[in-house]
C-alpha positions in Angstrom: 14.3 -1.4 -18.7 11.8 1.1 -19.1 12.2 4.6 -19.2 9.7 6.7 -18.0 8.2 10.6 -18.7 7.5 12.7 -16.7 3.7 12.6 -16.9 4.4 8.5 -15.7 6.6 9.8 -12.4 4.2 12.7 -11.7 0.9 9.7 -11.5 3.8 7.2 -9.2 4.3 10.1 -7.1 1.0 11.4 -7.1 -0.3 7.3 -6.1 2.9 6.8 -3.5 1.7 9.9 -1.8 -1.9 8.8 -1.2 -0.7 5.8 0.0 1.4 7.2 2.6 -0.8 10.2 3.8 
């Protein structure tokens, strides 16, 4: 399992956001 930073999480967020909005 792969842990991952916090630059990773920010782009996911960032990506999951735009996808909702």
């Amino acid at each position: 399992m792969h842990v991952i930073n916090w630059g990773e999480f920010a782009t996911c967020q960032c990506r999951y956001n735009n996808l909702i909005t």
